[in-house]
C-alpha positions as CSV (number, residue, x, y, z in Angstrom):
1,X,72.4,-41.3,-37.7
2,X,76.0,-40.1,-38.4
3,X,76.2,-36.3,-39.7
4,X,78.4,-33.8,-40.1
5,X,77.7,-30.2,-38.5
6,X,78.5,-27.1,-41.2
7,X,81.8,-25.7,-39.6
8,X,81.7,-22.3,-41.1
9,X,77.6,-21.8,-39.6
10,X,77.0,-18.7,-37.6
11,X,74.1,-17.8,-36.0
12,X,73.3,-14.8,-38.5
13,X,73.2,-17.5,-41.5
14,X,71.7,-19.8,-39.6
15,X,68.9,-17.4,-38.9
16,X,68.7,-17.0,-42.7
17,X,69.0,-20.0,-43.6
18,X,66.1,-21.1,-41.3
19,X,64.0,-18.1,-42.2
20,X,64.4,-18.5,-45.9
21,X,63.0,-22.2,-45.4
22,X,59.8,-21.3,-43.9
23,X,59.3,-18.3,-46.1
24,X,59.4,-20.7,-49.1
25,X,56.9,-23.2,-47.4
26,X,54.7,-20.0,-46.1
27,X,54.7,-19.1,-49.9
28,X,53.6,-22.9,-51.1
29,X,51.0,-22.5,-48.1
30,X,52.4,-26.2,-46.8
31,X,51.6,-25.4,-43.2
32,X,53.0,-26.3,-40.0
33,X,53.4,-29.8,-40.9
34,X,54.7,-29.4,-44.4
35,X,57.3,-26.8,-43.0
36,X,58.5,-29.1,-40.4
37,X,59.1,-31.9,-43.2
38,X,61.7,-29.8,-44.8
39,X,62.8,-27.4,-41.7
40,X,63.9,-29.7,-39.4
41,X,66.0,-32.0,-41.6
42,X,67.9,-29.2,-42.8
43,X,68.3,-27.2,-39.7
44,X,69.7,-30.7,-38.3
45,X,72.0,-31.3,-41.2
46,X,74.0,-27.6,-40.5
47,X,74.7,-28.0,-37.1
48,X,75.5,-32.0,-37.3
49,X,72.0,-33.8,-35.3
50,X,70.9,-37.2,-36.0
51,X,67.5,-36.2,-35.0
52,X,64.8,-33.2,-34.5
53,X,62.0,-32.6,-33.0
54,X,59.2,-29.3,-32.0
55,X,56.6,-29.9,-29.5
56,X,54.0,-27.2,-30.4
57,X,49.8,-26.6,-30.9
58,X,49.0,-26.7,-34.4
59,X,46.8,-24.7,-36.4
60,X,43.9,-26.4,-34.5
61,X,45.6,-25.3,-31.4
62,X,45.9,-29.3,-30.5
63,X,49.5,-30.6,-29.0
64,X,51.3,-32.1,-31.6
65,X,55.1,-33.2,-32.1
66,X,56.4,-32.8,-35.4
67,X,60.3,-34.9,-35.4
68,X,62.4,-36.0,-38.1
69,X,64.1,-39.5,-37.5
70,X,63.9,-40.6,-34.0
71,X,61.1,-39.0,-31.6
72,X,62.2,-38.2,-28.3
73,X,61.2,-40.9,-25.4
74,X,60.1,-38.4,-23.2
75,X,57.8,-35.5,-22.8
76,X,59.1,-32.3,-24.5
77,X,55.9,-30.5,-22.8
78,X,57.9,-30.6,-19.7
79,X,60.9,-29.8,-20.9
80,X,62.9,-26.8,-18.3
81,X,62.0,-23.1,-19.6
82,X,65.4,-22.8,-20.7
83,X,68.5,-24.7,-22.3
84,X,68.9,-28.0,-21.2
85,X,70.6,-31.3,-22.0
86,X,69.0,-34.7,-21.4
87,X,70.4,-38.5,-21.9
88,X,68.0,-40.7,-23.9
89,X,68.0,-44.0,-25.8
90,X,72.0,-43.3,-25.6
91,X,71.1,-39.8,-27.7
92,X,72.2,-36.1,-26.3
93,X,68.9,-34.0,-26.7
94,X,69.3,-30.7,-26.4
95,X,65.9,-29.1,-25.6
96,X,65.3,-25.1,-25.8
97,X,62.1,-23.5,-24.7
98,X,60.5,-21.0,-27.5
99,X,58.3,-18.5,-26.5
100,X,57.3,-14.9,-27.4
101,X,56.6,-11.8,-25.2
102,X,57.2,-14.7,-22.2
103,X,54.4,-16.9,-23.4
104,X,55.5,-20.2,-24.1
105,X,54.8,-21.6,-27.2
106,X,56.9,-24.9,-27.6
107,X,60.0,-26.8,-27.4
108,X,62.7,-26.9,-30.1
109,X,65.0,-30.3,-29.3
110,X,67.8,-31.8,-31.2
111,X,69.4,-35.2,-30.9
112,X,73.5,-36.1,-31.2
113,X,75.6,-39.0,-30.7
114,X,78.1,-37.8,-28.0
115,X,78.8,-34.4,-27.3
116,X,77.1,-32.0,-29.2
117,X,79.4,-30.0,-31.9
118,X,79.9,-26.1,-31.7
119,X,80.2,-26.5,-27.7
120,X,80.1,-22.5,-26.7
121,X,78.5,-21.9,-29.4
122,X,75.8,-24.3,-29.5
123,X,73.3,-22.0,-27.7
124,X,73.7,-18.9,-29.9
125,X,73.5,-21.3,-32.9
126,X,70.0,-22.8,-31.5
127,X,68.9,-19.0,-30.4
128,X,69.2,-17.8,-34.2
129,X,67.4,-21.1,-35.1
130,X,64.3,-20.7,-32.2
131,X,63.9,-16.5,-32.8
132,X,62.2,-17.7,-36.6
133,X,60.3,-20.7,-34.7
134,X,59.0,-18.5,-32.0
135,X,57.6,-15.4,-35.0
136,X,56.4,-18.3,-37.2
137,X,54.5,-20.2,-34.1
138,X,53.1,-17.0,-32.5
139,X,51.4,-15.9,-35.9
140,X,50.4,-19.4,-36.0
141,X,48.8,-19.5,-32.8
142,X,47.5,-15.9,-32.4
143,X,45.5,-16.7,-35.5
144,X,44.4,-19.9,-34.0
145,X,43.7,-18.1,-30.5
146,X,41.5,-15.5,-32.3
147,X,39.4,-18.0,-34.7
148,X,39.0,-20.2,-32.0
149,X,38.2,-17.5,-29.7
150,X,35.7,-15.3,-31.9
151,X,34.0,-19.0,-32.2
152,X,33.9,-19.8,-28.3
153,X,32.6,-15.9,-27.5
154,X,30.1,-16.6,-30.8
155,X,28.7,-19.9,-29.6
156,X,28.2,-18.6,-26.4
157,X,26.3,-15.2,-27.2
158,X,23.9,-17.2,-28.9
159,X,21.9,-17.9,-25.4
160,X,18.9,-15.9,-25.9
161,X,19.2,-14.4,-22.4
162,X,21.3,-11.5,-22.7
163,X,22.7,-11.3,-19.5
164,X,23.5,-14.8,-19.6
165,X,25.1,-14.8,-23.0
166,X,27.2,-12.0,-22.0
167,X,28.2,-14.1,-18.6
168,X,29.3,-17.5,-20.5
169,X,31.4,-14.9,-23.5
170,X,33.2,-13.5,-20.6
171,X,34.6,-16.5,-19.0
172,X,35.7,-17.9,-22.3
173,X,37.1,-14.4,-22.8
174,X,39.0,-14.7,-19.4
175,X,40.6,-18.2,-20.0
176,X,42.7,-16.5,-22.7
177,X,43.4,-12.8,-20.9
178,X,43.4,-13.3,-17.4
179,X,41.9,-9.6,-16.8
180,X,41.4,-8.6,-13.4
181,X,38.2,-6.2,-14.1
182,X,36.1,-5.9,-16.9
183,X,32.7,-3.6,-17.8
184,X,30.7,-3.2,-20.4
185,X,28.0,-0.5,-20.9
186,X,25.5,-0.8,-23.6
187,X,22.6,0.8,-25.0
188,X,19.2,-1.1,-25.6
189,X,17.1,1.1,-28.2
190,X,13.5,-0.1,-27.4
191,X,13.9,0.3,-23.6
192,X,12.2,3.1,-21.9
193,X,13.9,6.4,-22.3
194,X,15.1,6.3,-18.7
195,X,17.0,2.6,-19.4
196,X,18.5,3.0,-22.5
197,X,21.6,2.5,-21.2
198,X,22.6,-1.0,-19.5
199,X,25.6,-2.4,-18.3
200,X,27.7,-5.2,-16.6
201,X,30.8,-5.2,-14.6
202,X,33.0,-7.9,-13.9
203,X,35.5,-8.6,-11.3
204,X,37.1,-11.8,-12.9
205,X,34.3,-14.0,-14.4
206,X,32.0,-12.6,-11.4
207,X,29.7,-10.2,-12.6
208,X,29.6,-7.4,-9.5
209,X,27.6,-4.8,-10.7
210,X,24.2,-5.0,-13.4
211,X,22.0,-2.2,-14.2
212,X,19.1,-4.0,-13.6
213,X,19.9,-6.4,-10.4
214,X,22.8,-5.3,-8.2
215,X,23.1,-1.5,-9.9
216,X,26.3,0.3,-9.5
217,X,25.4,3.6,-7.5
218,X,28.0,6.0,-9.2
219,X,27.3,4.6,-12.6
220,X,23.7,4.8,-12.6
221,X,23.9,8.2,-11.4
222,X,26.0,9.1,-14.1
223,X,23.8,7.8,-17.1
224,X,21.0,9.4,-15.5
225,X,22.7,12.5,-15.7
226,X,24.8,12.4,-18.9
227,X,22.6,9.5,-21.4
228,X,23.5,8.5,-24.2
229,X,26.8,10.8,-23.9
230,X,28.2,8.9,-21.4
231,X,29.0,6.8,-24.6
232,X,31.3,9.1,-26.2
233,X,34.2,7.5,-27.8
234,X,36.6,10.7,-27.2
235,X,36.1,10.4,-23.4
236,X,36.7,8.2,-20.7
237,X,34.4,9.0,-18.3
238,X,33.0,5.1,-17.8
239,X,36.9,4.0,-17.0
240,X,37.2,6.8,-14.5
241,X,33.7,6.0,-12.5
242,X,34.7,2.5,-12.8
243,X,38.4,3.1,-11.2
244,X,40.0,1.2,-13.6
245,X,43.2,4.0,-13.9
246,X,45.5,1.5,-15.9
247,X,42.6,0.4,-18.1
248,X,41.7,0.0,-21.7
249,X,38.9,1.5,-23.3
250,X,37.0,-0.3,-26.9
251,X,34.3,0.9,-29.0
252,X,31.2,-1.1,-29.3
253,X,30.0,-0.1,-32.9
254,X,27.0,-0.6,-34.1
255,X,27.8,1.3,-37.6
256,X,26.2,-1.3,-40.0
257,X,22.8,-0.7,-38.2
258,X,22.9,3.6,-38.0
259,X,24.0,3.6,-34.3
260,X,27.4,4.6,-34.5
261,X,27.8,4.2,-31.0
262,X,26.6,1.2,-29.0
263,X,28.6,0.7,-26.1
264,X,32.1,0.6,-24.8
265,X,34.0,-2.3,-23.1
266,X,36.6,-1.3,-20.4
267,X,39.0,-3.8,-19.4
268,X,42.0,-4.3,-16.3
269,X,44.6,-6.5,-16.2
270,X,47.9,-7.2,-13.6
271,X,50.5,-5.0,-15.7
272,X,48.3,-3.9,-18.5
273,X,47.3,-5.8,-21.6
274,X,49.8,-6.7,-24.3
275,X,49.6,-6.2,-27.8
276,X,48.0,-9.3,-28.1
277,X,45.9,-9.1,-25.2
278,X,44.6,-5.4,-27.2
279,X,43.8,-8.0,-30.4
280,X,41.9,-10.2,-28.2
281,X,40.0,-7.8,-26.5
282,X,38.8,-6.0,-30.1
283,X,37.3,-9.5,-31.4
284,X,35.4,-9.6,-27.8
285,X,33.8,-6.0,-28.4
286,X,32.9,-6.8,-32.3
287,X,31.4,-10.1,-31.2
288,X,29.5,-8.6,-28.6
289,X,28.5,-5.6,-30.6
290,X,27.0,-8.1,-33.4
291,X,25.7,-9.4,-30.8
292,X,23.9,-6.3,-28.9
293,X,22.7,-5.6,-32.7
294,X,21.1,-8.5,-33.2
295,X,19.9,-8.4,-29.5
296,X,18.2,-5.0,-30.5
297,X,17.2,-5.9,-33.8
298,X,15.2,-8.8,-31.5
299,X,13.9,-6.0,-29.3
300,X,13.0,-4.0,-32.2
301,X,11.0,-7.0,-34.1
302,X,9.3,-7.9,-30.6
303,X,8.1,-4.2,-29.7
304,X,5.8,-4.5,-33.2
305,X,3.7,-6.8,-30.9
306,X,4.2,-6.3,-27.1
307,X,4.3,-3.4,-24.7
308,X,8.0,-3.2,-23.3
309,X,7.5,-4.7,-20.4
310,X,6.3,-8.0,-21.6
311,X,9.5,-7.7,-24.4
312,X,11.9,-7.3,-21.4
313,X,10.1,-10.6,-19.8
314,X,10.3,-12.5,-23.0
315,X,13.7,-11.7,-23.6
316,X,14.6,-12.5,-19.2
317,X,13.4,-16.1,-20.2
318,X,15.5,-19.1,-21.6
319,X,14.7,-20.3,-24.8
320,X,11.6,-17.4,-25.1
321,X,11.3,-18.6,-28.8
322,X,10.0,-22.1,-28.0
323,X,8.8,-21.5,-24.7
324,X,6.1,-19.0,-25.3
325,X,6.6,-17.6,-29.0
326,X,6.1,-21.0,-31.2
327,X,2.4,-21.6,-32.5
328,X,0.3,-23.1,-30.5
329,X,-3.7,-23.4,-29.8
330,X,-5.2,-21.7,-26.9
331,X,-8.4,-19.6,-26.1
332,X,-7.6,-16.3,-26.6
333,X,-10.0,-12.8,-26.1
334,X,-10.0,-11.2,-29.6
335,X,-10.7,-6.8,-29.9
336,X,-11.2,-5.9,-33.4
337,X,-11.6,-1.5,-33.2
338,X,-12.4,0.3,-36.2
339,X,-13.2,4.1,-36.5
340,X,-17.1,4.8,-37.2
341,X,-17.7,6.4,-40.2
342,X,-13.9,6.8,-41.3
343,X,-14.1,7.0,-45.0
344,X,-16.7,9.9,-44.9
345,X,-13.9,11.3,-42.0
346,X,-11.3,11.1,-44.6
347,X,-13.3,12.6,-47.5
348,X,-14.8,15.3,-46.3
349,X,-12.8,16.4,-43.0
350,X,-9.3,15.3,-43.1
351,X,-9.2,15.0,-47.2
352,X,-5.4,15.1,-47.5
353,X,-3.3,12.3,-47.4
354,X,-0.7,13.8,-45.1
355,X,-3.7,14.9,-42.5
356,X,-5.6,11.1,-42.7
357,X,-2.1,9.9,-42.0
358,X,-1.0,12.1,-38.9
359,X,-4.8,10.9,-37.6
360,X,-4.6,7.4,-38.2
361,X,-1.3,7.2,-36.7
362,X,-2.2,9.3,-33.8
363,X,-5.0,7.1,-32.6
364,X,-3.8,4.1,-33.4
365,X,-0.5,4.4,-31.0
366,X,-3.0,5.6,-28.5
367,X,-5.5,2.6,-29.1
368,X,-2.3,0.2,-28.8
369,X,-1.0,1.5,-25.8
370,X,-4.8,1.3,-24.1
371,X,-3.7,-2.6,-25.1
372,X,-1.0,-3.1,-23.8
373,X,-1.9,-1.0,-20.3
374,X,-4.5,-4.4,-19.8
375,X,-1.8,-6.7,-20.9
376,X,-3.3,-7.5,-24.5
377,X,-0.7,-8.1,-28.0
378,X,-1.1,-5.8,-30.9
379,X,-2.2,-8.2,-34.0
380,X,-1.8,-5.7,-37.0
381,X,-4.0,-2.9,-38.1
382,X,-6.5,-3.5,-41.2
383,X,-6.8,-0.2,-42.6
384,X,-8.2,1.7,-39.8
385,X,-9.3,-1.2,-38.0
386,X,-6.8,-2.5,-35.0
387,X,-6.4,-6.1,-33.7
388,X,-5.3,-7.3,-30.5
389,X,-5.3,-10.9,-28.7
390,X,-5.5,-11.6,-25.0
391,X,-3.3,-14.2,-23.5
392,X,-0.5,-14.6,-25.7
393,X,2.5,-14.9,-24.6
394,X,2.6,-16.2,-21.3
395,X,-0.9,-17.3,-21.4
396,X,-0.7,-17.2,-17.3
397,X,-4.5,-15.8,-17.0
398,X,-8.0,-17.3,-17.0
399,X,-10.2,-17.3,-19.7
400,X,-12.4,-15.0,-17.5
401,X,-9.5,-12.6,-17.5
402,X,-8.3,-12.6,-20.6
403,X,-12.4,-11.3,-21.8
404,X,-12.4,-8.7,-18.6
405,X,-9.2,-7.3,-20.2
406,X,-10.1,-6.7,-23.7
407,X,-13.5,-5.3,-22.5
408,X,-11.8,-2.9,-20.2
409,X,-9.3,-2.2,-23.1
410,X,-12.5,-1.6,-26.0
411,X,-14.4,1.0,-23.0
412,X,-10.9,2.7,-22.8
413,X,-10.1,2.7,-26.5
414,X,-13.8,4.2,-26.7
415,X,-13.1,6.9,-24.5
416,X,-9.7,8.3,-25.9
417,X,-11.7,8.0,-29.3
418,X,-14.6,10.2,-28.5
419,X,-11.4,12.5,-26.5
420,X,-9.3,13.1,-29.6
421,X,-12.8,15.1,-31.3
422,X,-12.4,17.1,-28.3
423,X,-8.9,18.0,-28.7
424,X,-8.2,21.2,-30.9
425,X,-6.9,20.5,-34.1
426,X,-10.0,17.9,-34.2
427,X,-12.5,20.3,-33.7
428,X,-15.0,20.0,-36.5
429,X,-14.1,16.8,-38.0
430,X,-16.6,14.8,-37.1
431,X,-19.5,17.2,-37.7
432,X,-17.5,17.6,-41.5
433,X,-18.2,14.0,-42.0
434,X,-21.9,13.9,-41.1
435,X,-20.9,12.2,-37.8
436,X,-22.2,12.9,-34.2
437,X,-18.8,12.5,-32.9
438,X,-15.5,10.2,-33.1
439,X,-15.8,6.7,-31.6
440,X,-15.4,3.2,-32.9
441,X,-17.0,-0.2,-33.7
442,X,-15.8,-2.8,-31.8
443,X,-16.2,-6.4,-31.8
444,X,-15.0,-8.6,-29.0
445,X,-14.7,-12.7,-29.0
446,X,-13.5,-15.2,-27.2
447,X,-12.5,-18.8,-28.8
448,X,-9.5,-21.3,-29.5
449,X,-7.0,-20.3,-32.1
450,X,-3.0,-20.9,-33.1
451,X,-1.5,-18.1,-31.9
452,X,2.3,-17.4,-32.8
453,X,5.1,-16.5,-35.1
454,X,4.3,-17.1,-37.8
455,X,5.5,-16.3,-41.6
456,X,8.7,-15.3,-43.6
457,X,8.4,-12.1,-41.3
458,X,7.9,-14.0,-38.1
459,X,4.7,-12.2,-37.1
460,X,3.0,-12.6,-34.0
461,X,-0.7,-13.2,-34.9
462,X,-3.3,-15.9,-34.4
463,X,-5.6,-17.8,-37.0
464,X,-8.9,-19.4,-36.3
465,X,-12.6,-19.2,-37.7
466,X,-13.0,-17.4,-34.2
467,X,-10.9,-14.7,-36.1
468,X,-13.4,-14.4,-38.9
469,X,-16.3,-13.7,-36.5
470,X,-14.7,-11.2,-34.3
471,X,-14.1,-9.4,-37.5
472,X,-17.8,-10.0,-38.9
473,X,-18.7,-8.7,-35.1
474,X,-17.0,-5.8,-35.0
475,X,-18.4,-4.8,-38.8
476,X,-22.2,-5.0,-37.2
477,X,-21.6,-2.6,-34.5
478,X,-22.8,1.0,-35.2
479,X,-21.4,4.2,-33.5
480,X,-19.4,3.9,-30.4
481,X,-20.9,0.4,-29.8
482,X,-19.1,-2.6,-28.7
483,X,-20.4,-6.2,-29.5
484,X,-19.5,-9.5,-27.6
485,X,-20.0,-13.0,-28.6
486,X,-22.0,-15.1,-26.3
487,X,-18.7,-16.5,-25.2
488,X,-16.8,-13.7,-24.4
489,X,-20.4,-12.5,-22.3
490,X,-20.4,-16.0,-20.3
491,X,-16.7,-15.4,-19.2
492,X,-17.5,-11.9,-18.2
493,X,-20.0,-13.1,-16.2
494,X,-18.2,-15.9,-14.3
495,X,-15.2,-13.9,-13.6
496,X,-17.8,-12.1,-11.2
497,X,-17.1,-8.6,-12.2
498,X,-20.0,-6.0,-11.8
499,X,-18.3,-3.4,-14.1
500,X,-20.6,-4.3,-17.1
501,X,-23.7,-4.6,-18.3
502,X,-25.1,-6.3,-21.2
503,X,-27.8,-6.0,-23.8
504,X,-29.5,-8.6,-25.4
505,X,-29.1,-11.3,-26.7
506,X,-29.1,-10.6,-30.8
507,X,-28.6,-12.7,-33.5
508,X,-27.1,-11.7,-37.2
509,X,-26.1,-13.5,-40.3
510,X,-22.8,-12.9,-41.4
511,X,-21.3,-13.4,-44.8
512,X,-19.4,-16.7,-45.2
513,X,-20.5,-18.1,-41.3
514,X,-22.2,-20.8,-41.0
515,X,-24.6,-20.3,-38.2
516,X,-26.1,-16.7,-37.3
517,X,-23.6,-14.5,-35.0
518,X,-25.6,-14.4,-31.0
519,X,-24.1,-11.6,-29.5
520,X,-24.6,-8.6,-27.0
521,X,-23.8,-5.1,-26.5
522,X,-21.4,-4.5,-23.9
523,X,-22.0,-1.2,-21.6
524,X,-20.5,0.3,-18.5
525,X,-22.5,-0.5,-15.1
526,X,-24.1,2.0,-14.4
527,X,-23.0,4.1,-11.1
């Protein structure tokens, strides 16, 4: 173990000696392993140790000690935050503490026989030496912190309860910055036009204040008054309501999906954040705005099907998905609503494309929000011809139910039908097309099917020969009529309502069904 220290070493060439070491290894990309091999042999040959040794986290951020010859016998984890000499296995180990903007990062220790050489000078010597062990360790681990943060904050946004996801990313946000508040606001594009604008507030990893269960007076007052504005990167206006005077304001930015603006995330912490503590905080807020996108691109696929209420349910729930989303068979009521007449509408009264668009789309959102006002799921439209299903997703009413709702649903439908002839820019139409007025054709049923997500696209939408009739039904019925299988007539009539009355029964062969269609025509009860 004898060596002999270099005696014309000062700390300036120790510096670059040790510096131009660990640029060459940086360079051969031999990592922290690989740089020790050949850093701590040489650094121990100028100043005259038989041994070295660096107590660190590695890339991995896992404890490790890297030594050359003879490990140190005790723990260099516990070694005093400052210079220090410690008897060992008849060695003198002289341990020094690195660490960067007072964050520790490690322990630098070398080993001599005797007293160590350079005396008074010793400490200067290991300064030079620990200032390039400190900048090379604190890019190490501020890489490592950030990977293996963004993964933690990742993994736990995954939950498909929002407010949950945003909980667990906060306390794994908090074990790294020890922030004393933190709020985020947020927009959610397929809420109502009064909600668009959510948020959480944290005082540690307690959420205090949420928009939707324990509101925050002076912030809900101000994104009723100001919107969507409140969200205006220039200003600072969610810090100030939030009292957070010595906090930090970041951009949630949903650029890559056309909202430039999605949120902003306002964070306090005991003497401000560092530099670091500013890097850390900007991978949070672009993990949670990927997050938040993806939340509303969820929102946005879901709102195809259900009204926004039952979205804002689904997406309340744990595991939604699985839980009430996967394909599964269940008796479901089935409305298939066409428009009477509607190809002699489009060729002799609306005759434009651009009109028989604007009409088609104008009563089918009314016809699908008449469904989802009795708590039924929009299928797809066929041409002119709208589907909904009854029961899905929650599938928490009778069978009885489920038929009373898509009845109430095809009357309604009916109505607002017959009103848009009425309306002004309608006048005429149906009297253009040879027709006595605007209504529909509806066919109602009520049978098993697999009901779902299903496809490449994930549609919501059911499948069953049940399907086949309802559509065969509804093609039967003439103007303004709605049919019923006998089903569907049976459950009407068990769920004791007196709000219909039925005609019938009738019996029709349909193409490709086996037995003849027995159905009825549904009516209002009369008064």
């Amino acid at each position: 173990m004898k060596t002999t220290a270099d005696p014309s070493l000062t700390p300036y060439s120790l510096n670059l000696f040790a510096d131009s070491i660990m640029e060459e290894c940086s360079r051969l990309k031999l990592g922290l392993r690989g740089t020790m091999d050949r850093l701590l042999p040489a650094v121990a040959g100028r100043l005259g140790a038989g041994a070295a040794a660096l107590e660190t986290r590695d890339e991995d951020l896992r404890h490790r000690v890297f030594s050359w010859k003879s490990p140190p016998s005790f723990d260099l984890a516990a070694a005093p935050g400052r210079l220090a000499e410690r008897r060992s296995g008849g060695l003198t180990w002289v341990t020094r503490p690195l660490d960067l903007d007072g964050r520790r990062v490690g322990t630098f220790a070398l080993a001599f026989r005797g007293r160590p050489p350079f005396g008074e000078e010793l400490p200067e010597l290991l300064r030079a030496v620990c200032e390039e062990l400190d900048n090379a360790l604190w890019g190490i681990h501020g890489a490592a912190v950030k990977q293996k943060l963004m993964e933690r904050v990742t993994g736990c946004l995954t939950r498909s309860v929002l407010r949950d996801a945003l909980d667990e990313a906060v306390k794994a946000l908090h074990a790294e910055i020890p922030f004393r508040h933190l709020g985020l606001v947020y927009r959610n594009e397929d809420a109502e036009e009064g909600d668009r604008i959510q948020y959480r507030f944290y005082r540690g990893t307690e959420c205090a204040y949420d928009s939707e269960l324990r509101p925050h007076a002076a912030l809900s007052r101000a994104i009723g008054r100001l919107g969507l504005e409140l969200l205006d990167p220039g200003q600072h206006r969610v810090r100030r309501i939030l009292r957070l005077s010595d906090g930090a304001s970041f951009t949630l930015s949903g650029r890559a999906e056309g909202a430039e603006q999605l949120g902003k995330l306002v964070a306090e912490a005991e003497g401000g954040l560092s530099p670091e503590g500013r890097d850390l905080m900007q991978i949070f807020a672009n993990s949670i705005s990927q997050r938040l996108i993806d939340y509303n691109r969820e929102r946005r696929h879901m709102a195809k099907f259900f009204s926004p209420e039952t979205v804002s349910r689904l997406l309340r729930g744990r595991d939604y998905m699985r839980r009430h989303l996967k394909p599964r068979v269940k008796t479901v009521g089935m409305l298939y609503a066409d428009i009477n007449s509607f190809t002699k509408l489009c060729e002799k009264a609306l005759r434009t494309p651009e009109r028989i668009g604007e009409f088609v789309d104008s009563w089918s959102e009314g016809a699908v929000r008449l469904i989802w006002k009795h708590g039924g799921v929009f299928d797809k439209m066929v041409g002119d011809c709208v589907i909904a299903i009854f029961g899905p997703p929650f599938f928490d009413r009778t069978q009885a139910e489920c038929a009373r709702r898509a009845a109430l649903a095809a009357l309604e439908i009916q109505e607002f039908t017959a009103g848009l002839g009425r309306l002004k820019r309608n006048r005429g139409l149906a009297a253009k097309a040879g027709a006595r007025g605007l209504g529909v054709a509806v066919g109602i049923n009520l049978c098993p099917a697999a009901v779902g997500l299903f496809g490449p696209n994930h549609d919501f939408t059911a499948f069953s020969s049940g399907m086949n009739q309802t559509a065969r039904l509804q093609s039967k019925a003439g103007f303004r009529e709605i049919l019923v299988m006998a089903s569907a007539k049976d459950a009407l009539e068990r769920s004791g309502t007196k709000a219909f009355r039925f005609e019938g029964p009738f019996e029709a062969e349909a193409k490709n069904v086996e037995k003849p269609l027995r159905y009825y025509r549904l009516l209002k009860a009369r008064r």
